[in-house]
C-alpha positions as CSV (number, residue, x, y, z in Angstrom):
1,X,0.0,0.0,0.0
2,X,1.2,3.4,-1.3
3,X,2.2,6.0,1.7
4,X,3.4,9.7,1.6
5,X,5.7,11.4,3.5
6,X,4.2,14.9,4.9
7,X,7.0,16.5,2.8
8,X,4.9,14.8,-0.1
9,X,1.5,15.4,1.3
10,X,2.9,19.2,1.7
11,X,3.5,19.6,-1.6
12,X,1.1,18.0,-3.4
13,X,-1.4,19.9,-1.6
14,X,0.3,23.5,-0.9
15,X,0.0,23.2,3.0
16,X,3.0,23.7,5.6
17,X,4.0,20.7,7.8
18,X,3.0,23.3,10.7
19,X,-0.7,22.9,9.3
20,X,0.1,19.4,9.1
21,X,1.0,18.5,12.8
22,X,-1.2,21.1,14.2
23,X,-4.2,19.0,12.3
24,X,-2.8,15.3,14.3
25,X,-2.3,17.3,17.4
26,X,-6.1,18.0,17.7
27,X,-6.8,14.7,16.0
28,X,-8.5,15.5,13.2
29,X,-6.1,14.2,11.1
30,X,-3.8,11.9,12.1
31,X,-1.5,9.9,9.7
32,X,-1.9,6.2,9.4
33,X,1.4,4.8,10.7
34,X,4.2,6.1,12.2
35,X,7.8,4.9,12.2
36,X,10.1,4.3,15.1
37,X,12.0,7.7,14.4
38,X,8.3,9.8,14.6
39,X,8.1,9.6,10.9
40,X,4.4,10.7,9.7
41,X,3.2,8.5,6.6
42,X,-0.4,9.3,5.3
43,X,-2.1,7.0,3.6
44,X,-4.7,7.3,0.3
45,X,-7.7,7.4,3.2
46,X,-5.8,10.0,5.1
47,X,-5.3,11.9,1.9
48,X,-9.3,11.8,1.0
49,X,-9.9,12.8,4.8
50,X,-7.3,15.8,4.4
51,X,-9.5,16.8,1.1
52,X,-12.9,16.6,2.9
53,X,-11.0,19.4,5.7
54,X,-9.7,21.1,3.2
55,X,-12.9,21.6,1.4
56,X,-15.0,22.3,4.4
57,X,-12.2,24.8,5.1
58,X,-13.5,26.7,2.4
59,X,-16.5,26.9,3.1
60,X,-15.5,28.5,6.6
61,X,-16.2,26.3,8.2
62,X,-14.8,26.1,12.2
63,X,-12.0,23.3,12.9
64,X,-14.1,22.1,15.5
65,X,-17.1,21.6,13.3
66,X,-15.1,20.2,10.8
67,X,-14.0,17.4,13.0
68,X,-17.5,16.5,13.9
69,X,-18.7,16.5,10.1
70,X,-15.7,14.5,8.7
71,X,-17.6,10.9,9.3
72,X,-20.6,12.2,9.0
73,X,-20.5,13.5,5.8
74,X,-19.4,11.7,2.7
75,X,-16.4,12.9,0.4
76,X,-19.4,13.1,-2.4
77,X,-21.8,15.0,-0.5
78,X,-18.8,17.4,1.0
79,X,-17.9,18.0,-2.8
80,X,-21.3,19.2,-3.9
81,X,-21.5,21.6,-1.0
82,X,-18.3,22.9,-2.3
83,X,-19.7,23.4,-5.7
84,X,-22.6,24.9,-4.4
85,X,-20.5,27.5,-2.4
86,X,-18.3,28.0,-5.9
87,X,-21.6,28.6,-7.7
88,X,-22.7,31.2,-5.2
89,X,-19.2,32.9,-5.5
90,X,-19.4,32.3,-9.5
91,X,-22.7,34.3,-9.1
92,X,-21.2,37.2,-7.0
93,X,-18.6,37.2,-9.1
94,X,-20.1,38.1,-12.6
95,X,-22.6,40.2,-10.7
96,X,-19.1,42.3,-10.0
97,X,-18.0,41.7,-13.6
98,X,-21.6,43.1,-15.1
99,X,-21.5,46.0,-12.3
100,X,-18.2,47.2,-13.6
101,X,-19.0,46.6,-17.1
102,X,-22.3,49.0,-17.0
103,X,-19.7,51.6,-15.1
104,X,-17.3,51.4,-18.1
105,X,-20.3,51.6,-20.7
106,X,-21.9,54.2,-18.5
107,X,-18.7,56.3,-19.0
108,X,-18.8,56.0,-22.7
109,X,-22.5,57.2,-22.6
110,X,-21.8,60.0,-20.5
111,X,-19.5,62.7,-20.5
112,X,-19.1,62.1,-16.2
113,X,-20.2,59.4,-14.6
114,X,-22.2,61.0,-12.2
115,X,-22.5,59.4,-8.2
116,X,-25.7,58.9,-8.0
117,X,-26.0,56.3,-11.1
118,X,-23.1,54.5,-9.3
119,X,-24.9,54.5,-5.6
120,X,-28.2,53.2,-7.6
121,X,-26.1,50.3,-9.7
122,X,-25.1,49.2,-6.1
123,X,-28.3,49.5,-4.3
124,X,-29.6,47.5,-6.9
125,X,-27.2,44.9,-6.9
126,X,-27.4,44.2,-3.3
127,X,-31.1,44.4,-3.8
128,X,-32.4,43.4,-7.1
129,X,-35.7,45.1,-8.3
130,X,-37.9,43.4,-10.7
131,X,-36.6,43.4,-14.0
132,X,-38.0,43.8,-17.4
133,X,-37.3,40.3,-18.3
134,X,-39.9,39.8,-15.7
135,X,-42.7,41.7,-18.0
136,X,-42.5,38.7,-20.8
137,X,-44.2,35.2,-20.8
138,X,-42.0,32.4,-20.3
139,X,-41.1,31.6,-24.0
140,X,-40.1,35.3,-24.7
141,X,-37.4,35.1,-21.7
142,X,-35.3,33.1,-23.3
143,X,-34.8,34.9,-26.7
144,X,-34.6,38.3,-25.0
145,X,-32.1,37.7,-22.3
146,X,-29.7,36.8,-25.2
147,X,-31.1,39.5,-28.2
148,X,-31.2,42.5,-25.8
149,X,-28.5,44.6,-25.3
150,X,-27.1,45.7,-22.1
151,X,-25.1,48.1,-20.4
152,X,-23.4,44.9,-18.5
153,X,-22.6,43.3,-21.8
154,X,-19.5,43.8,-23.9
155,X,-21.1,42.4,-27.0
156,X,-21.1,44.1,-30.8
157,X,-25.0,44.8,-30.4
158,X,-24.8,46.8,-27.2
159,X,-21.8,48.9,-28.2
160,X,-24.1,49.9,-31.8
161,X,-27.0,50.5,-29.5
162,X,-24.3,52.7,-27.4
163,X,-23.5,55.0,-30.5
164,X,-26.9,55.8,-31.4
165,X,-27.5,56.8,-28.3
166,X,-24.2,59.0,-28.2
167,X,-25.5,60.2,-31.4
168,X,-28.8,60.9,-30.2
169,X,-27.5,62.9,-27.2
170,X,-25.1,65.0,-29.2
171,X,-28.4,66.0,-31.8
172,X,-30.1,67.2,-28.5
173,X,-27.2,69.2,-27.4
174,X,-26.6,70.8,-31.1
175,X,-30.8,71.5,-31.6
176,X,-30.9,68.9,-34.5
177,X,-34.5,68.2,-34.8
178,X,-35.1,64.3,-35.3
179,X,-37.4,65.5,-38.4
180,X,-33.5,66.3,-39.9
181,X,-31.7,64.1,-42.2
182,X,-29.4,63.5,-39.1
183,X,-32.8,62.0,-37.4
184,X,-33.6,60.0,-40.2
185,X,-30.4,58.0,-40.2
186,X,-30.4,57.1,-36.3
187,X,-34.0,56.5,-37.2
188,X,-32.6,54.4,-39.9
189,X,-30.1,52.6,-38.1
190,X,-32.0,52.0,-35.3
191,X,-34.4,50.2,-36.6
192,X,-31.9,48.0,-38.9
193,X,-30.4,46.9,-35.6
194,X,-33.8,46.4,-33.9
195,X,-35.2,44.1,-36.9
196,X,-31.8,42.1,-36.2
197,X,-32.4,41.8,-32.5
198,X,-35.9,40.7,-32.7
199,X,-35.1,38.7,-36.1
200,X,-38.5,40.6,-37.4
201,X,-40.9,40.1,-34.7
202,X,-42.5,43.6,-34.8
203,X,-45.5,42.9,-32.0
204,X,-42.5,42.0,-30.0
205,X,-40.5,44.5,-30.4
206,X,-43.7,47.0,-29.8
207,X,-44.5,45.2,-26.7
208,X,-39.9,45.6,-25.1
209,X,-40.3,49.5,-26.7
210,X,-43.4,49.9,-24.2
211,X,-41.6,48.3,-21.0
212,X,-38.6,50.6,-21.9
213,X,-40.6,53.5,-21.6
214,X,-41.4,52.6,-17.8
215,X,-39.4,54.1,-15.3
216,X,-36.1,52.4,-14.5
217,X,-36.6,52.1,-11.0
218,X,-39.0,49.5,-12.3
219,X,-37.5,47.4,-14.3
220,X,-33.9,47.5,-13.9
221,X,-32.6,49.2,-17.5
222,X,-30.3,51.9,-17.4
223,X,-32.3,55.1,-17.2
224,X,-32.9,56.8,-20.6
225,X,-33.6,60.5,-20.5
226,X,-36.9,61.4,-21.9
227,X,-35.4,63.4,-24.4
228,X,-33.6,60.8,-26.0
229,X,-36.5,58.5,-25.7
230,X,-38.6,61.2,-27.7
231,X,-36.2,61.5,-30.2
232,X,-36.1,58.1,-31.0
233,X,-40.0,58.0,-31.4
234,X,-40.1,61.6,-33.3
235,X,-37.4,60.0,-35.7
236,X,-39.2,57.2,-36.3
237,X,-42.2,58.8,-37.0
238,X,-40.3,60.5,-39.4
239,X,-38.7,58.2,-41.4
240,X,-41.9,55.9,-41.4
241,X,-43.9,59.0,-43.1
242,X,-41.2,59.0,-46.0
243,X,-41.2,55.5,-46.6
């Protein structure tokens, strides 16, 4: 039967020898045999009882408790509480990546990011409002989640949608009408790039424009002004009058 040295058992699992000893001093892990000299040898059991610690570890778990859960609990059912725990973190963990995505879009759409957008991205983070997924049947959920564009995305299709709205912002701040030949190409492009995300479903696409005009403390979108949101529907208009 195969043994290892805690020199081995050290470096196979990136622990000191202090860690090591401390662990057979409280007896929760103690090696399988023991030479004349005081020689620690762990065997393969004692290897899959240093994992189960180590995993429970993790999860924060107190020494103490550990030592009561380690024949309690298989090596199995100690592993899917570990992935559980790395799914929870997973989940924190792109929530920081989408924060800190919209913050980096948000800077692109504006020309300072302004403390109260970043105080409200938190707030909702820690405390999620409904969101505007949650205004569509069950079917729909699907195809939207993927098709719309997000601030928290770094996708071709949400950069485009960015643009237009940089576009948009800079007509308002120069007085160009959207009845203008400037108006009639966002109008134009916007509408392109909506056919694309909704692959031609018009009632749907109707039925996401009117959720978008709610308020975005109820639904969860990055607010719009209402300037920019009248401009789309003024150049629209438009363009649909000189088709």
């Amino acid at each position: 039967m195969k043994q290892w040295t805690t020199g081995e058992v050290c470096k196979q699992r990136d622990i000191s020898i202090r860690t090591l000893r401390y662990y057979d001093q409280i007896n929760l892990l103690t090696p399988s045999f023991k030479d004349a000299n005081g020689r620690r040898y762990y065997s393969e059991d004692d290897l899959f009882k240093l994992e189960k610690i180590l995993l429970l570890k993790s999860l924060s778990l107190p020494l103490e408790n550990i030592r009561d859960l380690l024949d309690k609990l298989s090596y199995k059912q100690i592993l899917v509480s570990h992935h559980n725990y790395l799914q929870e973190q997973l989940s924190k963990l792109q929530s920081s990546i989408s924060n800190t995505t919209s913050l980096i879009n948000m800077m692109d759409l504006e020309d300072s990011l302004s403390w109260e957008h970043v105080v409200k991205l938190v707030q909702n983070s820690q405390n999620p409002p409904k969101k505007w997924i949650d205004y569509f049947q069950e079917d729909e959920k699907s195809f939207l989640q993927g098709a719309i564009p997000s601030i928290s995305n770094n996708d071709k299709t949400t950069h485009q949608y960015i643009l237009l709205i940089q576009r948009i912002e800079w007509c308002i701040k120069h007085n160009i009408k959207a009845e203008s030949d400037e108006g009639l190409q966002i109008a134009s492009a916007l509408m392109e790039l909506s056919n694309d995300t909704f692959q031609g479903d018009t009632e749907l696409m109707e039925q996401f424009w009117e959720v978008r005009k709610l308020p975005a403390e109820e639904t969860g979108f990055y607010p719009i002004s209402e300037e920019v949101l009248e401009f789309v529907e003024r150049s629209i208009a438009y363009a649909e009058t000189l088709a």
